[in-house]
KEKE-3310 file (N, C-alpha, C; in steps of 0.2 Angstrom, whole numbers, plus 5000, padded with zeros to 4 digits):
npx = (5081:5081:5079:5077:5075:5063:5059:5048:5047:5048:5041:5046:5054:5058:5070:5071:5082:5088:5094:5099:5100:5102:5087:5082:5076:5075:5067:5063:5052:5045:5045:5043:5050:5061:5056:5053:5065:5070:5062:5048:5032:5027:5017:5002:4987:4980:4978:4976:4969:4970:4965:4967:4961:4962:4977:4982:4973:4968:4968:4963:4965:4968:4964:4962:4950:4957:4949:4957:4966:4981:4996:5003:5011:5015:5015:5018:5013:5010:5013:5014:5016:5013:5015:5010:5010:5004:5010:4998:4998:5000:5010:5021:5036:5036:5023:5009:5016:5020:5024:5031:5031:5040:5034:5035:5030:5042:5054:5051:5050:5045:5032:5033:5021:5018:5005:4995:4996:4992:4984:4988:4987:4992:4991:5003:5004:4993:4981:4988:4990:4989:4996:4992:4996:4990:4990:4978:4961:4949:4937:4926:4918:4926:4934:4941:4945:4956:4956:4961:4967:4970:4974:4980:4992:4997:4999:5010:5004:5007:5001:4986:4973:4961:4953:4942:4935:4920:4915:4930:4931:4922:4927:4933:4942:4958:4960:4946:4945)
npy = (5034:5018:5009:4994:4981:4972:4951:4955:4965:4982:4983:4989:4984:4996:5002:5010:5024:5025:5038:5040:5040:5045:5046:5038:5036:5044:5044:5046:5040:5048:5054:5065:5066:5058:5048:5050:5052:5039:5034:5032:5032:5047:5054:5054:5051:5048:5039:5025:5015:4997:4989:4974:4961:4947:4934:4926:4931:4934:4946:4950:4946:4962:4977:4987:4991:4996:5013:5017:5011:5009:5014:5008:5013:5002:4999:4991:4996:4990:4977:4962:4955:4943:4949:4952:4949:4952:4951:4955:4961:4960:4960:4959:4951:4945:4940:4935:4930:4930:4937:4937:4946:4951:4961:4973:4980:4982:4978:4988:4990:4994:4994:4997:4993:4993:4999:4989:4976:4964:4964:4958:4951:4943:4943:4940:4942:4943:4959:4967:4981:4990:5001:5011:5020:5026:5031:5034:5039:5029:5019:5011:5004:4999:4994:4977:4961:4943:4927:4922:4908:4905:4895:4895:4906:4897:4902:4901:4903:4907:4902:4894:4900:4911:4920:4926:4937:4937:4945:4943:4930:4929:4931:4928:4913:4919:4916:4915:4929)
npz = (5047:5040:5027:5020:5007:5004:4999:4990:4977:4979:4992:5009:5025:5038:5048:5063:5068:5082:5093:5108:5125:5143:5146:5138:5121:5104:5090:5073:5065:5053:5036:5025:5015:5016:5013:4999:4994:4993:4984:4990:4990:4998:5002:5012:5018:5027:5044:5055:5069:5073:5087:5096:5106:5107:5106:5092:5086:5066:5054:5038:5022:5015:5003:4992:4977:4961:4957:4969:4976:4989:4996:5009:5025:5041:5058:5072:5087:5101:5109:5098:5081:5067:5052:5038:5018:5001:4985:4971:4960:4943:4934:4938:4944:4956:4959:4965:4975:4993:5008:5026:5042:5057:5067:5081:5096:5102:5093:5084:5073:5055:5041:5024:5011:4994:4983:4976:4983:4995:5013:5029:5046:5060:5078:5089:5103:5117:5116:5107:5095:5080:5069:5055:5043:5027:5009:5003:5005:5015:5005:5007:4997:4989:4995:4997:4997:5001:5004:5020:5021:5008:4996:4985:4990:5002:5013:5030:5045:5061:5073:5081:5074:5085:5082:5070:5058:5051:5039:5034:5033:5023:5010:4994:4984:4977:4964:4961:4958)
capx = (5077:5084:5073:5078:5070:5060:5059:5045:5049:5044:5041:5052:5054:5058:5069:5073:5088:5089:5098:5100:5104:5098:5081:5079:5077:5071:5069:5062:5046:5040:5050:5041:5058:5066:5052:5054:5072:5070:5057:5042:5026:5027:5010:5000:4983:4974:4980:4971:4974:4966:4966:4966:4959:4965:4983:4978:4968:4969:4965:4966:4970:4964:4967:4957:4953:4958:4957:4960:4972:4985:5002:5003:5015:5011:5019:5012:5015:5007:5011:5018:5011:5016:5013:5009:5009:5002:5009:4994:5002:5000:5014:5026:5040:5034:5017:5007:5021:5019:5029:5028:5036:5038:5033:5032:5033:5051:5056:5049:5051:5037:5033:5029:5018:5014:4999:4992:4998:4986:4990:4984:4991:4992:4992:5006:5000:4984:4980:4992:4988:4996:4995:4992:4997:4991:4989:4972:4955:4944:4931:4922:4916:4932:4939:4942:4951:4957:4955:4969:4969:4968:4979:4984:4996:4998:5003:5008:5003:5011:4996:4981:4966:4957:4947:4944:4931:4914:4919:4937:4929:4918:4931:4934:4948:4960:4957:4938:4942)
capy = (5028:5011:5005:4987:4979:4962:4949:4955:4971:4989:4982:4990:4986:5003:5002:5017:5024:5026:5041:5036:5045:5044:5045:5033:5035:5047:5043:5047:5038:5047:5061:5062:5068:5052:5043:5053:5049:5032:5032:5027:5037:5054:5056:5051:5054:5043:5037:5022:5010:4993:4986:4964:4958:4942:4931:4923:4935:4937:4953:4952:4950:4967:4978:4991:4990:5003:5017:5019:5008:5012:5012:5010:5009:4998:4998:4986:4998:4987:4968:4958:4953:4942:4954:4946:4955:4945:4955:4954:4965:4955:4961:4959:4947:4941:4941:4927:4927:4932:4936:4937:4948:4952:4968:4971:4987:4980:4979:4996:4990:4997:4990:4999:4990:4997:4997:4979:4971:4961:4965:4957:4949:4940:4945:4936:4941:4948:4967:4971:4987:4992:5010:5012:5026:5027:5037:5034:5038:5021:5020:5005:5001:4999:4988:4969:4955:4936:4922:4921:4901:4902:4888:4900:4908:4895:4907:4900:4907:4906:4901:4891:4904:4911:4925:4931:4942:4937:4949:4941:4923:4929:4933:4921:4912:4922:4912:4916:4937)
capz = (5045:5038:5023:5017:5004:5003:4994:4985:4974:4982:5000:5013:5032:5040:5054:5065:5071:5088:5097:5115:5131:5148:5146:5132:5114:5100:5082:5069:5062:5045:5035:5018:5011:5015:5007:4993:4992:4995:4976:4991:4987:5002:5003:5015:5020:5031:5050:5058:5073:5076:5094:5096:5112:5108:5104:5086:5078:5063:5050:5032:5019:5014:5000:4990:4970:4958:4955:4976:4978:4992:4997:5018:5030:5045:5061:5079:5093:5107:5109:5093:5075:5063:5048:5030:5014:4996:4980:4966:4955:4938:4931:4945:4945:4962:4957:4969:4985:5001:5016:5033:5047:5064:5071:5088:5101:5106:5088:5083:5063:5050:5034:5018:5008:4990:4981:4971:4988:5002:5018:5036:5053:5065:5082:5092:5110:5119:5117:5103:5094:5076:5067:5051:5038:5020:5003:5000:5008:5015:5003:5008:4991:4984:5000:4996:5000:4997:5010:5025:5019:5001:4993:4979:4994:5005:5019:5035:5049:5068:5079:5079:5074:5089:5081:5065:5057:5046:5033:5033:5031:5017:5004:4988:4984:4972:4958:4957:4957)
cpx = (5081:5080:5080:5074:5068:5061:5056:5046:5044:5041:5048:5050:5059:5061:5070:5081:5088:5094:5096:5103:5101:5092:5076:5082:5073:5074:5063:5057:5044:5043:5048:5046:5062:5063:5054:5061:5075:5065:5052:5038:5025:5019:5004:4996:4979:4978:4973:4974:4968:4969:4964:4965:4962:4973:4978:4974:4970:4965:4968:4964:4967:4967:4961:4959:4956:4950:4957:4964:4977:4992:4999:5009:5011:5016:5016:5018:5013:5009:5016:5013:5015:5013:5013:5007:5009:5006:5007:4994:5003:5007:5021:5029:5038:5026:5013:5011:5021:5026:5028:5034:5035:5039:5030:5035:5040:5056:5056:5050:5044:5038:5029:5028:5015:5007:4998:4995:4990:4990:4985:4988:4988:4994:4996:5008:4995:4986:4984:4986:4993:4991:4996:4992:4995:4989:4983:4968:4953:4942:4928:4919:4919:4936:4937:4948:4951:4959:4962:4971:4970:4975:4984:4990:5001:5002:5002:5009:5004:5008:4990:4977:4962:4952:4945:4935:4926:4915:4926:4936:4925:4920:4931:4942:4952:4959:4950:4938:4944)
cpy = (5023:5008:5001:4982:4972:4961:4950:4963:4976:4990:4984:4985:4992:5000:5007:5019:5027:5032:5043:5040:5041:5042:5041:5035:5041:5045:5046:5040:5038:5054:5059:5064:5062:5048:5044:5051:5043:5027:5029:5035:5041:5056:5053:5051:5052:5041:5032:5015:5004:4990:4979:4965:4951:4938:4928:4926:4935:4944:4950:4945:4955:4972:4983:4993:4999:5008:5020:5014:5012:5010:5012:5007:5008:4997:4995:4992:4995:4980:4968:4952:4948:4946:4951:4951:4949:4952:4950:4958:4961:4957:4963:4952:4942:4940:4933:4927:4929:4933:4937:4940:4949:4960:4969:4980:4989:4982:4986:4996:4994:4994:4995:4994:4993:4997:4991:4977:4970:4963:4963:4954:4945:4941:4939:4935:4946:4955:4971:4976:4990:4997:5007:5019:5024:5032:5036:5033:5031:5025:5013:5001:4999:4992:4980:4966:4948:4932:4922:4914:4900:4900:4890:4902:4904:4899:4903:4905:4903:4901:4899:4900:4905:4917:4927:4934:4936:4938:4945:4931:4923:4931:4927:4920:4918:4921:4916:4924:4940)
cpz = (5040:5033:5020:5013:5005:4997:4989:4983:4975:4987:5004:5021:5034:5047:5056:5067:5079:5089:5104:5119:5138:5151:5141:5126:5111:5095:5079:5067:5055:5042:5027:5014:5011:5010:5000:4989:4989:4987:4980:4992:4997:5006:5005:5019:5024:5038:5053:5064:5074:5084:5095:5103:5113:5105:5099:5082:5071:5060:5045:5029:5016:5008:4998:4982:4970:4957:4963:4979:4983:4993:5007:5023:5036:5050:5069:5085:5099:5106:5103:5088:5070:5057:5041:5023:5005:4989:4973:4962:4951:4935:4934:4945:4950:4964:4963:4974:4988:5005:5021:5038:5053:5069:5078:5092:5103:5101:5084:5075:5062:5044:5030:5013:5002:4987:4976:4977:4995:5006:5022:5039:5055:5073:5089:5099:5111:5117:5113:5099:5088:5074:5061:5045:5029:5016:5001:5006:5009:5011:5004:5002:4986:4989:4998:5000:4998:5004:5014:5022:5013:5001:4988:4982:4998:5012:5025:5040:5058:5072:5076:5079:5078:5087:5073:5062:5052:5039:5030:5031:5024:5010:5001:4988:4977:4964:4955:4956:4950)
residu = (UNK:UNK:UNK:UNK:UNK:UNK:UNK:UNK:UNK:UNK:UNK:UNK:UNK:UNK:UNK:UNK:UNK:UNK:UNK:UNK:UNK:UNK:UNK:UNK:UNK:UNK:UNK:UNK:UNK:UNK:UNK:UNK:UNK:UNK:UNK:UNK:UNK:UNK:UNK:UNK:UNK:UNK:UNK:UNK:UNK:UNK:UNK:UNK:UNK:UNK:UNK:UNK:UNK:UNK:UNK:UNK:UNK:UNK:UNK:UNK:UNK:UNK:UNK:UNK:UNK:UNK:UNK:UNK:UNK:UNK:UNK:UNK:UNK:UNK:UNK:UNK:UNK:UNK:UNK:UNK:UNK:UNK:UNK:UNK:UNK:UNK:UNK:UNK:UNK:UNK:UNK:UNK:UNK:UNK:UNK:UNK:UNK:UNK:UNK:UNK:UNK:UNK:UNK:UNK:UNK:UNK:UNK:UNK:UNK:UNK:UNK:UNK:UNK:UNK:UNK:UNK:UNK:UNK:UNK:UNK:UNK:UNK:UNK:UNK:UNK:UNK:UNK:UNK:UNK:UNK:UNK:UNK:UNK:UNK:UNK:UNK:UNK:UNK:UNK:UNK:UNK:UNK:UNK:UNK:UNK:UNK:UNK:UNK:UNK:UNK:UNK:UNK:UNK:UNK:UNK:UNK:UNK:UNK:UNK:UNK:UNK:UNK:UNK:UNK:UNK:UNK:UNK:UNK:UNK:UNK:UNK:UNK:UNK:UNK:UNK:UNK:UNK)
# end
């Protein structure tokens, strides 16, 4: 595995390394020794997949307070997402920025995302389907988030809006949390 850092400090994209023959490929995915190597948190308790019916959705931005804050990586096995990531880490150089990537079946990338960061997407054709890995248990009463449009971020996003959640409209802007 390939970890290359972002812009924003303690986010990787993850890529793989391919070893190719006849019948394709085998790689490697998730080696909590590399992580370990690499200073990203090894431990990693939870597995979850969402499935998008439609091009535009989004998700997010989602996070969860202290003290279950998570670290997750994140990777779109079906279809293609633009993947978006806020770090709200007060004391982080890059405190307020965003990014944005492209994760797709084809690309086979992952994103480690640490803890104090937003995370959500944009689903960049029908029926995509991303995996998620993190270090912390849901707990539903700790789960939060901050508007996909808030102006605090100004995040653009790819594609006009064709879906998005209740829950995902009902967050405040950043400012007000």
């Amino acid at each position: 595995m390939i970890f290359k850092e972002t812009d924003l400090s303690g986010a990787y994209i993850i890529e793989i390394e391919k070893c190719e023959d006849e019948r394709g490929f085998f790689a490697r995915t998730w080696d909590s020794n590399v992580y370990k190597e690499n200073g990203l948190n090894p431990n990693l308790v939870q597995s979850s997949i969402s499935f998008n019916i439609e091009k535009g959705t989004i998700r997010g931005m989602h996070f969860q307070k202290p003290p279950h804050e998570e670290d997750k990586v994140v990777r779109c096995t079906r279809g293609k997402i633009f993947d978006v990531i806020i770090d709200l880490r007060n004391n982080s150089p890059t405190f307020t920025k965003w990014q944005g990537f492209e994760l797709s079946e084809n690309n086979h990338k992952m994103i480690y995302i640490p803890k104090g960061f937003a995370h959500g997407f944009q689903t960049m054709e029908k029926d995509s389907e991303v995996f998620y890995q993190m270090s912390e248990y849901f707990m539903p009463e700790y789960a939060s988030g901050v508007r996909w449009d808030d102006p605090a971020f100004k995040i653009t996003w790819p594609l006009p809006i064709s879906v998005i959640s209740k829950k995902d409209l009902s967050y405040s802007h950043f400012k007000n949390k």
